[in-house]
Short mmCIF file of the C-alpha atoms (twelve columns), coordinates in Angstrom:
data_MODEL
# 
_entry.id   MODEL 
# 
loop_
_atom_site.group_PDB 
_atom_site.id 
_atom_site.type_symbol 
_atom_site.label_atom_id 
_atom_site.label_alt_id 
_atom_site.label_comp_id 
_atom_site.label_asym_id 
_atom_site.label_seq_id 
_atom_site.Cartn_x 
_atom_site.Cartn_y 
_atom_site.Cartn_z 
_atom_site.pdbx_PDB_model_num 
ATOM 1  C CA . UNK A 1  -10.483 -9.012  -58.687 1 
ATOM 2  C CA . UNK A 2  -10.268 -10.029 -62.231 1 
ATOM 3  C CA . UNK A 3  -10.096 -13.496 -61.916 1 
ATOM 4  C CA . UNK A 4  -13.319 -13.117 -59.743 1 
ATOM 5  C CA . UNK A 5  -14.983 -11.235 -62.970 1 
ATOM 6  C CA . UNK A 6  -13.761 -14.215 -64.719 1 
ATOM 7  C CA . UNK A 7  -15.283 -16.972 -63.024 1 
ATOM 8  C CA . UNK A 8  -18.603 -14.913 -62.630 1 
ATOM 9  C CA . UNK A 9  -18.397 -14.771 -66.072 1 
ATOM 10 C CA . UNK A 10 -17.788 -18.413 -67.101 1 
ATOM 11 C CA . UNK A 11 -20.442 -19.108 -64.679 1 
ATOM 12 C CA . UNK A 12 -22.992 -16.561 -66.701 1 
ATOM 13 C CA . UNK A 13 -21.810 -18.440 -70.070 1 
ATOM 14 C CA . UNK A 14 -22.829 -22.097 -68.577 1 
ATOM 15 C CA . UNK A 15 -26.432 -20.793 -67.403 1 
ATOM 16 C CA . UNK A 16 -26.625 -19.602 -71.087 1 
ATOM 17 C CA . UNK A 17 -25.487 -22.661 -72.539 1 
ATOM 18 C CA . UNK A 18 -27.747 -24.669 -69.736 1 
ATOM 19 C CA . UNK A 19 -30.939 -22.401 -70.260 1 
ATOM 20 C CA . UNK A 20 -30.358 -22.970 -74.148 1 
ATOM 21 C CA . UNK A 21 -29.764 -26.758 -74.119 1 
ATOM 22 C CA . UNK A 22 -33.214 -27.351 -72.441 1 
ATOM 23 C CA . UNK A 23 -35.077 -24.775 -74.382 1 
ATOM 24 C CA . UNK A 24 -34.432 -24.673 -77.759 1 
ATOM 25 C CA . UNK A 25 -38.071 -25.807 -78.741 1 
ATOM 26 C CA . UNK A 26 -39.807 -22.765 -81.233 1 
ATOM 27 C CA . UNK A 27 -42.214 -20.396 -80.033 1 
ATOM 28 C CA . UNK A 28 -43.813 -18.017 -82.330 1 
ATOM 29 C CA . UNK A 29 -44.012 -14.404 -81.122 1 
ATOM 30 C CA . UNK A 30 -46.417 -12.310 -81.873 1 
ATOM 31 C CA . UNK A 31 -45.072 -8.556  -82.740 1 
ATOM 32 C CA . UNK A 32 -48.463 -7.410  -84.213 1 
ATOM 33 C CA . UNK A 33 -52.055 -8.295  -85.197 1 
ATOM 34 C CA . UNK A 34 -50.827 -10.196 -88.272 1 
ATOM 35 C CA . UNK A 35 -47.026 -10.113 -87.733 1 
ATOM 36 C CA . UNK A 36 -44.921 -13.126 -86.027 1 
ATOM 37 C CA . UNK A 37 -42.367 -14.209 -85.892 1 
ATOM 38 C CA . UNK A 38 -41.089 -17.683 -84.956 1 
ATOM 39 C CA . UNK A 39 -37.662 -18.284 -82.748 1 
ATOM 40 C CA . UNK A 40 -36.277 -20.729 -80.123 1 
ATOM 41 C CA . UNK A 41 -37.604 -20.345 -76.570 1 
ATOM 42 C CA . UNK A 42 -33.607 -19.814 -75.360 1 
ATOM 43 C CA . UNK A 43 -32.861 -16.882 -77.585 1 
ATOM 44 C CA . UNK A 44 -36.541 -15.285 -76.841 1 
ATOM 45 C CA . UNK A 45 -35.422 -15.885 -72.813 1 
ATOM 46 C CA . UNK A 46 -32.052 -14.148 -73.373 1 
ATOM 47 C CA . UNK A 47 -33.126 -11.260 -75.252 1 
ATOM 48 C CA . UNK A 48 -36.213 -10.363 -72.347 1 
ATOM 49 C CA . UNK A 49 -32.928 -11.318 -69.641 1 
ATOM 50 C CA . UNK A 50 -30.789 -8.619  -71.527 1 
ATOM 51 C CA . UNK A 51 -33.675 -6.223  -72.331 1 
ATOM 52 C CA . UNK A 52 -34.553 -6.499  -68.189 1 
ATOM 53 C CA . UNK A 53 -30.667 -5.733  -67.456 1 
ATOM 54 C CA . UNK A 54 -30.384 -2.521  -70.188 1 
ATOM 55 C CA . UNK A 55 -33.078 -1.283  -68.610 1 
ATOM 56 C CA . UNK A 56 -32.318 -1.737  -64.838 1 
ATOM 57 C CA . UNK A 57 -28.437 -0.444  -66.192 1 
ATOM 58 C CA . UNK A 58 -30.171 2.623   -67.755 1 
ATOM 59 C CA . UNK A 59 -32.585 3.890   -64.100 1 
ATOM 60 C CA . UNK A 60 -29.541 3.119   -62.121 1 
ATOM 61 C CA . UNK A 61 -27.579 5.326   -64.456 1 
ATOM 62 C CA . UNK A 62 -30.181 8.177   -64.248 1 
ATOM 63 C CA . UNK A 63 -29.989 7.973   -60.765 1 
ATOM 64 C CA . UNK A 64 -26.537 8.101   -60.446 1 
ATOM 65 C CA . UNK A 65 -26.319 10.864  -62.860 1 
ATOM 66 C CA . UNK A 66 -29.261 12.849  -61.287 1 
ATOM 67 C CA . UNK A 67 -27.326 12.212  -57.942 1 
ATOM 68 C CA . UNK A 68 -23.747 14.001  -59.249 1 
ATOM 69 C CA . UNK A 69 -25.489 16.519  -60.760 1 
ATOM 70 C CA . UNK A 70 -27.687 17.330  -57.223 1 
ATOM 71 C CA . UNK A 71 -23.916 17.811  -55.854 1 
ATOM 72 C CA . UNK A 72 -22.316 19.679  -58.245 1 
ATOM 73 C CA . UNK A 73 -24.862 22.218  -57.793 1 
ATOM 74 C CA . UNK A 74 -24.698 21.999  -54.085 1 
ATOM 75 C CA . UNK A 75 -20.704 22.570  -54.219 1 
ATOM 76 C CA . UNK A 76 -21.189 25.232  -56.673 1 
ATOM 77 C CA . UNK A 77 -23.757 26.824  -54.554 1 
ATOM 78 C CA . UNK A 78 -21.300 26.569  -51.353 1 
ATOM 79 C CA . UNK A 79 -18.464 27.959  -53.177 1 
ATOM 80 C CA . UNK A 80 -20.826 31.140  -54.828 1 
ATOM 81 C CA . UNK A 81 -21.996 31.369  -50.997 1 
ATOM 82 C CA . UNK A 82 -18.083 31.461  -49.562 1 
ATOM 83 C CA . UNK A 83 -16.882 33.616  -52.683 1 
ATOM 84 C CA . UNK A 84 -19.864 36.255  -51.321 1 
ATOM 85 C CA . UNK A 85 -19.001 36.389  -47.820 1 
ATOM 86 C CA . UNK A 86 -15.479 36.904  -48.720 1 
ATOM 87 C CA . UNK A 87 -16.429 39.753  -50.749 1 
ATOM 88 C CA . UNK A 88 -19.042 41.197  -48.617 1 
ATOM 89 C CA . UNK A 89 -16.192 40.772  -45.675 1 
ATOM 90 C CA . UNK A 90 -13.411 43.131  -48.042 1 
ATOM 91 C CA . UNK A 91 -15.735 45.670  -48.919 1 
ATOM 92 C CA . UNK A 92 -16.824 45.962  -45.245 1 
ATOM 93 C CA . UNK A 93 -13.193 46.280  -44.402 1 
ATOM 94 C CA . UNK A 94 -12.400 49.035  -46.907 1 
ATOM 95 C CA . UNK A 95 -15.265 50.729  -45.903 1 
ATOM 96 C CA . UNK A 96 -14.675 51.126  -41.985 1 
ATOM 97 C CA . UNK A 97 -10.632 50.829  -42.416 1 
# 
């Protein structure tokens, strides 16, 4: 499995190197009305690539958390439930034994 990460990453690094090879021409990015800034097309790709991926990383790690919270509770609610009836069950037996 690792060497698999491995070549997945190599391959990541060469589409970097690729995309920045063919792109390193200046843009100039506009931040405000009178603010720019000026930096090569490659590094202004990267940074919306990685800014796309933090941001798909962060909903898919809401949703995971939102979905082991959801059964947490639902255990916790099963074992309240199960602690209940147990009780409910004892008291009925001390009071008809």
């Amino acid at each position: 499995m690792r060497w698999l990460i491995g070549i997945a990453a190599l391959l990541v690094l060469v589409a970097v190197g690729w995309v920045a090879v063919f792109n390193a021409e200046p843009i100039v990015l506009h931040l405000g009305p009178t603010r720019t800034h000026t930096l090569p097309l490659a590094q202004a790709l990267l940074v919306a690539f990685a800014a796309g991926a933090i941001v798909v990383g962060l909903v898919a790690g809401m949703q995971a958390g939102a979905r082991s919270v959801r059964r947490w509770q639902a255990r916790r609610r099963a074992r309240h439930q199960t602690e209940k009836a147990r009780a409910v069950a004892h008291a009925r037996d001390l009071v008809w034994t």
